[in-house]
N, C-alpha and C positions, 0 to 999 in steps of 0.2 A: 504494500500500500504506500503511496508519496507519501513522502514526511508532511506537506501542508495538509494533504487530506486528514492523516493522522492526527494531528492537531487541531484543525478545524471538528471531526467528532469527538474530539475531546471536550474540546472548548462548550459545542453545542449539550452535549450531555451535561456536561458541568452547570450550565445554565439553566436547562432542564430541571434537574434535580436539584438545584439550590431553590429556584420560583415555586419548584412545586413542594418541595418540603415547608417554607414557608407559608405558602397558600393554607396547606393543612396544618400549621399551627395557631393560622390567625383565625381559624374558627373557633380558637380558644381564647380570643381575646377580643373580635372587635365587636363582637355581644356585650360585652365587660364594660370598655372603654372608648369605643368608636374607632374607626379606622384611621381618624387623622394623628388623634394622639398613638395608636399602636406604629404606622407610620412612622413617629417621630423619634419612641424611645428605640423600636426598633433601630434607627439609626443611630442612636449612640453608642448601643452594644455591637451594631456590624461596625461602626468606625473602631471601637476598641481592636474586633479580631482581627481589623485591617492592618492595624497599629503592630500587633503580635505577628503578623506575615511579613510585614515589611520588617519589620527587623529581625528577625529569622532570617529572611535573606538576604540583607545584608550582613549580617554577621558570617551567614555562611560563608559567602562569597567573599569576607573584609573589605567591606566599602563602605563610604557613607551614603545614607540615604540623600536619594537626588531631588536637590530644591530647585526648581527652575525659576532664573531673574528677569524673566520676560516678561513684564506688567501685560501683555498679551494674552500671554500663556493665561497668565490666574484668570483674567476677564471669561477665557473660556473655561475654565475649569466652574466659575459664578455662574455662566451663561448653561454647561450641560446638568449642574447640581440643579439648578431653576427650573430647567426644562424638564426632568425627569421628573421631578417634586408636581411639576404640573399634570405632567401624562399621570399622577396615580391621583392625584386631586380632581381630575376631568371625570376619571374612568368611575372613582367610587363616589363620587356625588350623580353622574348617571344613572350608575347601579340602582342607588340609593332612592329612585324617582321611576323607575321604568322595573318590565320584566328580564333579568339577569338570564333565564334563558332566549329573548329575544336581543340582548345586546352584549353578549357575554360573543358569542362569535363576531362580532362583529369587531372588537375590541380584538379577538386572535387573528385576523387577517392582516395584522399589519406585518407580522413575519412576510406574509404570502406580497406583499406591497414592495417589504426593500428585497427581494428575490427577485420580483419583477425587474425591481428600476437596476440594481447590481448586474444583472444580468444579461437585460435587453439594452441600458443605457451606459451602464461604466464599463464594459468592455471586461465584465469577468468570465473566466474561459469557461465554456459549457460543453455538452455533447447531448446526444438524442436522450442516452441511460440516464444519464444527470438529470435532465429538465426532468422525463419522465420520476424518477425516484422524487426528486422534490415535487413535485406534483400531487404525488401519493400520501407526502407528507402533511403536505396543505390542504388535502382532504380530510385525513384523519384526526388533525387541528380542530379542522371545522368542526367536523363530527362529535370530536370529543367534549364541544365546548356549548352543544345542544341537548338539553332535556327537555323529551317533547312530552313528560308527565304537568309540564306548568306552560305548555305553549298552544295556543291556539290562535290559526289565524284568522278562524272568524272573529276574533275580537280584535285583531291588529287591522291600524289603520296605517301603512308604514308613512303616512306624508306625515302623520302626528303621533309617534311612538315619542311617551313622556321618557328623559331619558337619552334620547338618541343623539339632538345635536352635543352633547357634552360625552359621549362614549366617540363619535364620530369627530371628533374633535381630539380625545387624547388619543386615538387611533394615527390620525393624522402625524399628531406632532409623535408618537414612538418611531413611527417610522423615518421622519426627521431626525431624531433623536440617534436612530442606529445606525445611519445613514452618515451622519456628519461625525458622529463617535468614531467610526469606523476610519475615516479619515484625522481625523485629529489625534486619534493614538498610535495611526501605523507608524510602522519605527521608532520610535518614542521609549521611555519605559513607562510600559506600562503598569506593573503594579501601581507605582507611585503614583500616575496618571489616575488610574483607578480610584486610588486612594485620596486623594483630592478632590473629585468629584463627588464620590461617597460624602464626605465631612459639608461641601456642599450643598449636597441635597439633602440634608439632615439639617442645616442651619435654615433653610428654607421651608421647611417641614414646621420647623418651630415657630420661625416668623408666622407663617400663615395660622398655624391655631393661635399664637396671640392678638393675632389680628383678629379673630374671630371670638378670642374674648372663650378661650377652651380654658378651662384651668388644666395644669401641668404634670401635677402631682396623681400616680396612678396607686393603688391600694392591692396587698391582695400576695401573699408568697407566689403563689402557683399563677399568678399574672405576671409577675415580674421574670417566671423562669418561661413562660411560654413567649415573651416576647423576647428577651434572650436570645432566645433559637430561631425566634425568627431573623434578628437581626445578622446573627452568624449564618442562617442558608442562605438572607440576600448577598451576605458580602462572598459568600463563594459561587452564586451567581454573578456576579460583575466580577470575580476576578476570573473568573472562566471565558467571560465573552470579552473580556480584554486582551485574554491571551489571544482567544483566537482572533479576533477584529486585529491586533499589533503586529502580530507574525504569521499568517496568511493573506492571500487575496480569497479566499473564499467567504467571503461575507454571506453570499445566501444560503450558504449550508449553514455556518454558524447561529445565523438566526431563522431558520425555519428546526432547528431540531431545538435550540432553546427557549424555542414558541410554543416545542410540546411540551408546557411547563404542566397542563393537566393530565397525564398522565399519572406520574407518580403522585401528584394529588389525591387521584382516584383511587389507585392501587391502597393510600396507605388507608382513606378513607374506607373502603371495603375489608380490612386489613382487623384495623382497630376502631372503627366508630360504625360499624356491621351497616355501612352503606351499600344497597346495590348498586353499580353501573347498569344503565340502561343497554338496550342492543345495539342503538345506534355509538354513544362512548366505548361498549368495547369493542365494535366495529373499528370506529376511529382509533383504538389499540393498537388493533392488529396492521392496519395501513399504516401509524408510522412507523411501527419494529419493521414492518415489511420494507418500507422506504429506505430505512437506514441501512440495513442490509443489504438493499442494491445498492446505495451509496457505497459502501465497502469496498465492494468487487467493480466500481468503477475504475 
């Protein structure tokens, strides 16, 4: 297998399974506490594991950790912490207002968006098996991310689904988001890059619930350890799609398999919280293990 492709499923797995472990911790908290505050402290606890990575390896390595003096640089680094803080403030104030199984795919197409544009527009190499296998994947995205136990569309009126401009909206800007990420950390170091981002969108997290007049303070042992863990699977989701986004040109495989973030959600959800998958989710299962494994053998 090429070393890029190697890395790129790496990368996308890593993403995968960090979003989706997350996903299925924050059903233990944003009942609790709301999603903006879970949001927020989660980011404290992923900046700390970020903190513990980067200097692990720098220590391994003996170096010091790299401060970049480019007032540019940080501007972006404020500008993708912002933007990201926006795409999960868009998506769960959507949620929050509309049916989650009619705007829950529509919010996972944004992998299937920067594959398109990565693909047809920046000139990333392709082949017939490729498009096909990502194809496969971006079906079972969909699929995985519809429960038609709460959908019905004789009650959808799609020009006024409550909800949708604001999920249509952080859709948008993800895909911006991976898109211009993917360039601003190629060749770069990216852990650090990472890592400044994250602290970023974590200070912007905060901002926005004081703005909103949240109080801060969350209560509760078994709340403080379940956000914990969430905060530590997002930061090994970004540091997974940093590697891959830094050190390949494969962006659309990286972000169409760390799009399958509902997968292992589901898995652990049926696992330990005696959830069934519907037919169509583990439909969607099975097309993107199938996917990925033609990815392989490309």
């Amino acid at each position: 297998m090429p070393h890029d492709l190697s890395i790129a499923l790496i990368a996308g797995f890593g993403g995968m399974l960090g979003w989706g472990f997350a996903d299925f911790f924050a059903k233990k908290t944003i009942d609790e506490i709301g999603d903006i505050l879970t949001l927020a402290w989660a980011g404290v606890f992923g900046t700390a594991v970020f903190l513990l990575a980067v200097a692990y390896e720098r220590l391994a390595e003996g170096r010091s950790i790299s401060v970049p003096h480019d007032p540019l640089t940080w501007a972006g680094f404020a500008f993708f912490g912002a933007l990201q803080a926006a795409v999960y403030l868009f998506v769960y104030n959507g949620f929050g207002k509309g049916q989650v199984a009619v705007l829950n795919p529509i919010f996972a197409s944004f992998s299937g968006i920067v594959a398109v544009i990565s693909i047809g527009f920046l000139g990333e190499a392709s082949s017939v098996l490729k498009v096909i296998s990502l194809c496969v994947i971006f079906a079972g995205i969909i699929l995985t991310s519809i429960d038609p136990a709460t959908l019905s569309f004789r009650r959808i009126s799609f020009t006024r689904v409550p909800g949708m401009a604001e999920v249509v909206a952080g859709t948008v800007l993800a895909a911006v988001w991976t898109l211009l990420w993917d360039t601003f950390v190629s060749g770069q170091d990216w852990l650090a890059y990472a890592l400044y981002m994250f602290i970023c969108m974590t200070v912007a997290v905060f901002v926005y619930a004081k703005a909103k007049g949240l109080p801060i303070r969350i209560g509760g042992r078994g709340v403080w350890a379940f956000v914990a863990l969430i905060g530590a699977c997002e930061t090994l989701a970004y540091l997974a799609i940093s590697l891959g986004y830094a050190t390949t040109s494969l962006t659309s495989i990286v972000a169409l398999i760390s799009g399958a973030f509902s997968v292992p959600t589901i898995i652990l959800s049926r696992l330990f919280l005696k959830e069934r998958p519907n037919v169509l989710q583990s439909a969607g299962a099975i097309l993107i293990i199938a996917g990925i494994i033609a990815l392989a053998l490309v």
